[in-house]
N, C-alpha and C positions, 0 to 999 in steps of 0.2 A: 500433517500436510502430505498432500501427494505429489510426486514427480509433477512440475510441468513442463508438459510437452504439448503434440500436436496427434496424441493416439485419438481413433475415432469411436467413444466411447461414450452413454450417454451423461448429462449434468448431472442427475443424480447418481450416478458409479463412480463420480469423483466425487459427490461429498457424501453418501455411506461411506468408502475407502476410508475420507479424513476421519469420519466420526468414530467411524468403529478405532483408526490408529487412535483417537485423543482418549476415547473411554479405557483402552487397553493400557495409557499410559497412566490415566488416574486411576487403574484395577477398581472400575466401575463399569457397570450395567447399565444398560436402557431403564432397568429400573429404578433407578437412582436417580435420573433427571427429571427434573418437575414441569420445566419446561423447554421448548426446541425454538429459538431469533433465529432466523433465514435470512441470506441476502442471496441474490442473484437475479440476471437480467437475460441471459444467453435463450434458457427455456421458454420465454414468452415469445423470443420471434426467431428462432430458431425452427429446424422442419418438426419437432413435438408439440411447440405450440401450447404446451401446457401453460394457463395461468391458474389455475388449482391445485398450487404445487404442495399446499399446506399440507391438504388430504393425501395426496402423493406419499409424502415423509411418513403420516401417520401409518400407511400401508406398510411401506419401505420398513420402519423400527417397529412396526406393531405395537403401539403405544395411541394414549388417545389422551396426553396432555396438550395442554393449549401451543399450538403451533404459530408465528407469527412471524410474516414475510416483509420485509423490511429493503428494499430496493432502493441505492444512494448512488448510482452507476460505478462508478472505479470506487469509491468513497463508501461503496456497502457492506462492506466488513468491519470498518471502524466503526461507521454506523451502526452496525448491530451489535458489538461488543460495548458499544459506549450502553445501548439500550437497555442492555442483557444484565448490566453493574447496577443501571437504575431498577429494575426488576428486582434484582436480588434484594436489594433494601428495603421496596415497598412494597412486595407481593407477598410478603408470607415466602418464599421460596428459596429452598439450600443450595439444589444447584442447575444449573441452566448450561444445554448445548448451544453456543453457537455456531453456526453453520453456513460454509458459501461453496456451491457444489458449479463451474461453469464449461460447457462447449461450447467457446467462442467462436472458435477455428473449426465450421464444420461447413461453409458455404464458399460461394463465389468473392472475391476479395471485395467486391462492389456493396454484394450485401451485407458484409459481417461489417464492411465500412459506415453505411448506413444506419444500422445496431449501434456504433459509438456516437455516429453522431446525432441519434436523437438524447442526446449527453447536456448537447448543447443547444442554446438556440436558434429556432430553425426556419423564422418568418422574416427578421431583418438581419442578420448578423450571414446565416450562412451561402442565402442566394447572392452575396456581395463577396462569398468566395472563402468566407472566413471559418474555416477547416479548423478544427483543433490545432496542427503543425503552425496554423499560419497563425493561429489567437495567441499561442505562444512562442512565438518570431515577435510576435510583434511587442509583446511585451517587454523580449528581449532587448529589442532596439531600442524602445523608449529608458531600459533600465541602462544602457550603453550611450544612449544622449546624455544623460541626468548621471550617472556617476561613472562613464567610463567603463569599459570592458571591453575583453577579449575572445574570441572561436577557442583559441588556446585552452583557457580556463576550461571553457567544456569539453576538450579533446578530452583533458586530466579526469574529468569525471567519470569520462566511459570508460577509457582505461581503467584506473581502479575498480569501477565496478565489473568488468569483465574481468579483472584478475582476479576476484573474489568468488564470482559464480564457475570459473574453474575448477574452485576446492569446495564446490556444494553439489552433491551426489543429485540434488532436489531442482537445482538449477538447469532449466534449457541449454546452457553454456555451459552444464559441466566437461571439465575435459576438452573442451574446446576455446584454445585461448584467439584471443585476438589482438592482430597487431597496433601500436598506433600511428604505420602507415596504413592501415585498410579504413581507421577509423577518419585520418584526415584526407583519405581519398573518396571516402563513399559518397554517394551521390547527393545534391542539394535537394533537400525536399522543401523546405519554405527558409528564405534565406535570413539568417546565417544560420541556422538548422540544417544539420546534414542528419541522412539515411543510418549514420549510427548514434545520433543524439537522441533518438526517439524508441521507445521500449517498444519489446516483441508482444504482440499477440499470443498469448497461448490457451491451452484448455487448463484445469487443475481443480483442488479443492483443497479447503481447510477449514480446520477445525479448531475450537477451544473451549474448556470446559469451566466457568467461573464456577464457584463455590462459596459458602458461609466458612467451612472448615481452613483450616490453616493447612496449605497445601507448600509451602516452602517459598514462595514466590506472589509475595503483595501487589497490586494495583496500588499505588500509590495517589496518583494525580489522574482524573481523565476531564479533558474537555473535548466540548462541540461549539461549533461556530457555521456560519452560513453566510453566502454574499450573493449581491443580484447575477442572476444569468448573463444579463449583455455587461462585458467586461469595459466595455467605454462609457459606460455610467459610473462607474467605481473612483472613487475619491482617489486612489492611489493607482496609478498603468503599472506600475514598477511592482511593486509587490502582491503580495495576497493578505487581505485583512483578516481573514477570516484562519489561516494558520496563525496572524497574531494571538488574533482571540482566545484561540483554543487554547493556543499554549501559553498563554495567558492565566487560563482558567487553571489549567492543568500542574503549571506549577506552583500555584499558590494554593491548589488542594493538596500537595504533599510538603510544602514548605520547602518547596528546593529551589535552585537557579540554573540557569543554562552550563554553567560551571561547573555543578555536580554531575551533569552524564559526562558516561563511561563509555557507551555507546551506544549508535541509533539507526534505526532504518527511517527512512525517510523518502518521501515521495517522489521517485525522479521518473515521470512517465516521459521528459522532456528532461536531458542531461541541465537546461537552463533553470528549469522546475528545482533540481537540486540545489543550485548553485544560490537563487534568490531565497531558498526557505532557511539555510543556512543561514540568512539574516533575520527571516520573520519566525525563526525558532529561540533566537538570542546569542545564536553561537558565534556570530560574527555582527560587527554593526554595518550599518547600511553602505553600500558601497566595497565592501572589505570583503565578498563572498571570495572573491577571486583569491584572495590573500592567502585565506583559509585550506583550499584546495590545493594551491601553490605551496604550504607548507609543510605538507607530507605530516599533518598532527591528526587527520582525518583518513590516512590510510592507513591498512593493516599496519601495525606495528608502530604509530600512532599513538597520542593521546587519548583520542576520542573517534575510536574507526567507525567510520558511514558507510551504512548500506553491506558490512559481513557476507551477507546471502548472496553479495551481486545488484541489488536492489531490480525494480521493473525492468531498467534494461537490461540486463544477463541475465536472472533468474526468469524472468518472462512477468506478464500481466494478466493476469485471466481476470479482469474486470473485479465482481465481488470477492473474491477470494483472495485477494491481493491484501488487504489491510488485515484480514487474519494469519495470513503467510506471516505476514512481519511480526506479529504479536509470535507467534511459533519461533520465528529465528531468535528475538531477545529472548524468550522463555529461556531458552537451550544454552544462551550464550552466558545467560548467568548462573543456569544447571552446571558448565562446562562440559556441555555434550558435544560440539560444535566442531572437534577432529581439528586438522589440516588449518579450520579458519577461524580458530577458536582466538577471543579475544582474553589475553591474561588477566586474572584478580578483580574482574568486573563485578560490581554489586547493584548499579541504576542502570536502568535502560531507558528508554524511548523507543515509539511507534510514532509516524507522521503520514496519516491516509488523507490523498485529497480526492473529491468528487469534482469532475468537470476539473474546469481551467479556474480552479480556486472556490470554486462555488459553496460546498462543502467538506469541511475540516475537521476530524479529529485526532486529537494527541493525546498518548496514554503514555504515563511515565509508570517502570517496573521497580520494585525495589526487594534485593533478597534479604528473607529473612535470617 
């Protein structure tokens, strides 16, 4: 994983950077990989404009294995790691780069705003005003009608996760703590969302290397799941189905429970985004996310600490890159390489990447060997 920040550098110098870091940590070669899963989004409408980015890579590694580009917006890292495991089984192949290289942060605020929101949809939902912030406002409210809640709860979430991206050298927020006066003062952006509920934008890349070999650190469980674009067609406002799903699939492919992790990154582009998946992950039941937050069993020092890294909002979001970042923090947190934010005696982990406003979902649970 690379620093993210907001250096001006192009998508592909951040994800060679990650690939070359992940091959030096599995003391392998470009030789060695069979094949290269890509996500990213930045390059297509960014000032390079590249959509031949396949060929790109093959220049980049000097390699001429099958390259294959895989774009899920925020949700394209899990995406392509989810893809990269199906590959490894039914392709003949030992081991496979995954790869998400983005400069998000290279344009006018107007245009890189534009780049997320063709995230979502853009014929009736967004000329009615309905912005990402506001899709999940509004969510929020309906899940605040129907079982109650509090701005509170999610003050708690920023804070803890800006205490964590403090002690992450990788994190935009390292070294940079934040109060939680600046957090319940910052500004309204779509209401009860405030200006610190909502993850930073950054550039970054990352990287992972699946394998057939026994590498110390098993994929256990992984699922995928998908839900419609326009969020007011979805059976449930309150939740996301499609994180049920997955994690659904996910822990009945390693025969665990919500009760066996240790610890998880999980998708908070939206401090509320946190707070509801906590419930459609199983760690809390409906209505109870608040609870869970409020009992200090999810932060550092914790039962079961969320988000280690800082998660999207402190460590930053550089779109594709984001759901492989996470898979990198729990790798490390069960290596115990993780310093300052390291989680004790941990053995499972969890990854929770969403695409859009719940649209696409997956969750990979980690288990050490």
């Amino acid at each position: 994983m690379t620093k993210f920040n907001y250096e001006q550098r192009p998508w592909w110098g951040y994800a060679y950077e990650a690939a070359m870091g992940a091959m030096e940590d599995a003391k392998m070669t470009m030789a060695g990989i069979d094949a290269i899963v890509f996500s990213a989004v930045s390059s297509a409408g960014g000032g390079e404009h590249q959509s031949h980015k396949v060929s790109l890579l093959s220049g980049l590694f000097k390699t001429n294995v099958p390259i294959i580009e895989l774009p899920s917006v925020c949700g394209g890292g899990g995406v392509a790691f989810w893809t990269a495991l199906r590959l490894l089984e039914s392709a003949g192949l030992n081991n496979i780069l995954v790869l998400a290289g983005e400069k998000l942060v290279d344009n006018r605020a107007e245009v890189i705003t534009d780049w997320i929101l063709s995230a979502a949809e853009r014929v009736i939902e967004q000329p009615e005003g309905l912005l990402f912030p506001v899709q999940n406002a509004l969510v929020f409210q309906q899940y605040c009608q129907k079982y109650g809640g509090s701005h509170d709860d999610l003050e708690l979430i920023a804070f803890k996760n800006h205490q964590n991206a403090v002690l992450n050298p990788k994190a935009y927020y390292y070294k940079r703590p934040v109060t939680m006066e600046q957090i319940k003062k910052s500004p309204v952006v779509a209401d009860p969302l405030r200006l610190m509920d909502c993850s930073l934008s950054v550039n970054g890349g990352a990287a992972v290397i699946v394998s057939k070999d026994q590498a110390g650190i098993e994929v256990a469980g992984s699922g995928f799941a998908t839900d419609y674009i326009l969020t007011f067609e979805r059976e449930d406002k309150t939740h996301f189905k499609a994180t049920q799903l997955a994690a659904k699939a996910a822990f009945e492919q390693a025969k665990l429970t919500p009760k066996d992790i240790q610890v998880a990154e999980i998708h908070d582009a939206f401090t509320s985004v946190e707070l509801i998946s906590y419930e459609d992950l199983g760690f809390a039941e409906p209505g109870k996310g608040g609870e869970l937050i409020r009992s200090g069993r999810i932060s550092m020092g914790g039962e079961m600490p969320i988000n280690p890294s800082g998660g999207l909002k402190a460590k930053g979001h550089p779109i594709s890159a984001t759901g492989l970042a996470q898979v990198y923090e729990i790798v490390n947190q069960l290596r115990g390489n993780c310093g300052e934010r390291q989680v004790k005696d941990v053995k499972i982990g969890l990854t929770h990447n969403i695409g859009g406003a719940g649209g696409s979902v997956t969750v990979h649970i980690f288990k050490k060997n």
